[in-house]
Structure formats: structure tokens, C-alpha cells
Phi, psi and omega in degrees: 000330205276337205276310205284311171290326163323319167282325166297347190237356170316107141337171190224128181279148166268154170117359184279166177224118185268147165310317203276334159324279183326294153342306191295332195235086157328300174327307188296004177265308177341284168345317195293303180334288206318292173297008176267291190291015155289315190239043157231002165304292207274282229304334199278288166348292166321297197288348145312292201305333213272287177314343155233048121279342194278296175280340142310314187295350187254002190263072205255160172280160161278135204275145182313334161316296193276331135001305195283317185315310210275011184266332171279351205265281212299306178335280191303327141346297195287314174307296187290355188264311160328296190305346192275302200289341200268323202263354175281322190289331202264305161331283207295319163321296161341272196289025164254303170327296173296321184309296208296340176288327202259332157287303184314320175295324187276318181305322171297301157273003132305307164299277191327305186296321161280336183290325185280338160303313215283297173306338167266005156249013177265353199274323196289322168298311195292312190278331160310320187257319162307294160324350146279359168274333179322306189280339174292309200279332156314335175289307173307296170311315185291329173295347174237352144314293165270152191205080204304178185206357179270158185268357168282322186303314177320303189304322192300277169007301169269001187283329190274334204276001197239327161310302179299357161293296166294359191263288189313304178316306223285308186317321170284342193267354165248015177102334154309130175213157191253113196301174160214090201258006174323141174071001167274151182268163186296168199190096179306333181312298200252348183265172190209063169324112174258306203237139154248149177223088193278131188239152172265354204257320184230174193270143182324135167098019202216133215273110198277318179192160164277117176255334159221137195284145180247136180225159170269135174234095206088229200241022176272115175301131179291293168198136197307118185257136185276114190246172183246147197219123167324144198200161176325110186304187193252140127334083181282159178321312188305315219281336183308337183278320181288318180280325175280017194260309163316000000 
């Protein structure tokens, strides 16, 4: 009994550390951490600085051979690159070239092609209204031939006659027009001399009557129209004598 209070009554010495102490005071281990990343801080530190000092020492300048070496490198760089670019410019010209040779063709076939439309429906209007002048001049012939005197001929007389009215009427409205070349002088273009008739009443060369009517479509001749065309009077014997006798 007396050894257990004695001990209980014992001071802790300093610098001892008792087990269940230790246990107890957590700070000090903290404490340790805390310097151990401490000093795995500055060592990492170091060892940048350490790394770019190393590499200034290795950032030394180039002595003029290479110098010169890497200024002709870049020269020649510059030379090929030029030649690329010299030889893309010329590529893009080409083909600005073929483009436009290549409009130019289509435009040229596009006018053509309309030009050839055009003529081919004018060629199809002209033999189309030439097989419809056939009946015109026959309306025309019976109209000026006949000359009914019954009150049935009359009536027939005008139903065809109102048909070639409406015939006539319809040619015009596509551009069919009927010449008049009476009192005009002949004009191979658009006339066809069938008769000479020599006259004193109008002057030579100059177109006396349409013996079948000629027509236009626009300013294009449809068909030529046959005329009878004044010519020179004849000389008779008498006056021929009469003029050799002055």
C-alpha cells in the first residue's frame, strides 16, 4: 500500500514521455508533416532553378558560320516558297483562262442555238403559210371570175368570200402581208417579170400589173410576185424611115 502512493505521488520528470502522454498529444506528429513538405517544397525549388540555370548555360550565341548557315536555310525557304507561289499564280490564271473560253462557248452556243430555233420556226411558218396561199388565190380567183346573178349564187358567193375574209384576216395577225407592187419600179428582190408589154403610158422598167399576188412575211419575201413590167414601145418601120430621112 504504502509503494502505490509513493508512486502516485511521484513528479514526471521533464524530458520523459509516458506511453499513454504520447498517445495523447496528437500535435507533434502534425508538426513533423508539416516539415517534411516543407522541405520537399524547396527541394522541388531547387531543382527548377537549378534547370534553368543549366539552360542559360546551354543558350550560348551562334558564332557566324551558322549563323550564316541557318540565314541561307531561311533564303532558300523563301526562294521555294516564292517558286510555289509563282507556280499557284500561273495554275490560277490557267484556269481563269478555261473558265472564261469555257463562257465564252456557251454564250456562242446559246445565240446559236436560239439563232437556229429561230430559223427553224421561221422556215416551218413560211411552208406552212405558203400551202395556205394556194387557197388564197383560188378565193381570189373565184372572186374575180365569178359573178352570180341568182339570189342563191349571191348568198353562196358571199359565205366563201367571208371565209377568205377570215383566211386573210388570220395571215395577218402572224405577220403575212400582200404586196403592191403596181406603179413601182421591177425590183428583182421582190418581183418575178412573167410579160413585157411595151408602152408609152408608163415608164420603162416599171411594173404594169401582178399577175399572181406576192407576199411578205415581215420583211422577209414570202413569195415573189409575178408581174407584167413596161418595156420600151416598138419602132415601127414607118417612123424608122422617117427618122432616116431627118
Amino acid at each position: 500500500m504504502v509503494e502505490d502512493t509513493k508512486n502516485l505521488d511521484s513528479p514526471i520528470e521533464p524530458g520523459s514521455t509516458p506511453e499513454s502522454t504520447a498517445d495523447a498529444a496528437p500535435g507533434n506528429t502534425i508538426e513533423s508533416n508539416l516539415g517534411d513538405d516543407a522541405a520537399t517544397t524547396e527541394v522541388q525549388v531547387n531543382e527548377v532553378f537549378d534547370t534553368d540555370e543549366d539552360s542559360q548555360e546551354d543558350d550560348t550565341p551562334l558564332d557566324s558560320a551558322e549563323l550564316e548557315l541557318v540565314v541561307a536555310a531561311l533564303q532558300q525557304e523563301i526562294t521555294t516558297l516564292r517558286q510555289q507561289l509563282n507556280t499557284q499564280s500561273q495554275q490560277t490564271e490557267d484556269f481563269k483562262g478555261q473558265y472564261l473560253r469555257i463562257v465564252a462557248d456557251f454564250e456562242n452556243f446559246r445565240k446559236r442555238t436560239s439563232k437556229e430555233k429561230e430559223e427553224m420556226e421561221l422556215r416551218i411558218k413560211c411552208n406552212t403559210v405558203n400551202e395556205i396561199l394556194s387557197a388564197v388565190d383560188n378565193f381570189e380567183r373565184a372572186r374575180l371570175q365569178l359573178k352570180p346573178t341568182s339570189e342563191d349564187g349571191i348568198s353562196i358567193h358571199k359565205s366563201y368570200q367571208g371565209v377568205y375574209k377570215q383566211l386573210v384576216e388570220g395571215l395577218k395577225k402572224i405577220g403575212v402581208s400582200a404586196m403592191r407592187p403596181e406603179g413601182q419600179e421591177f425590183d428583182p428582190n421582190f418581183h418575178e417579170a412573167i410579160f413585157q408589154e411595151p408602152t408609152t403610158e408608163y415608164p420603162e422598167g416599171t411594173v404594169i400589173e401582178q399577175v399572181v399576188r406576192g407576199y411578205l412575211l415581215g420583211d422577209m419575201v414570202l413569195r415573189h410576185a409575178m408581174v407584167k413590167v413596161a418595156a420600151a414601145p416598138e419602132v415601127s418601120s414607118d417612123d424608122a424611115a422617117s427618122d432616116g430621112e431627118s
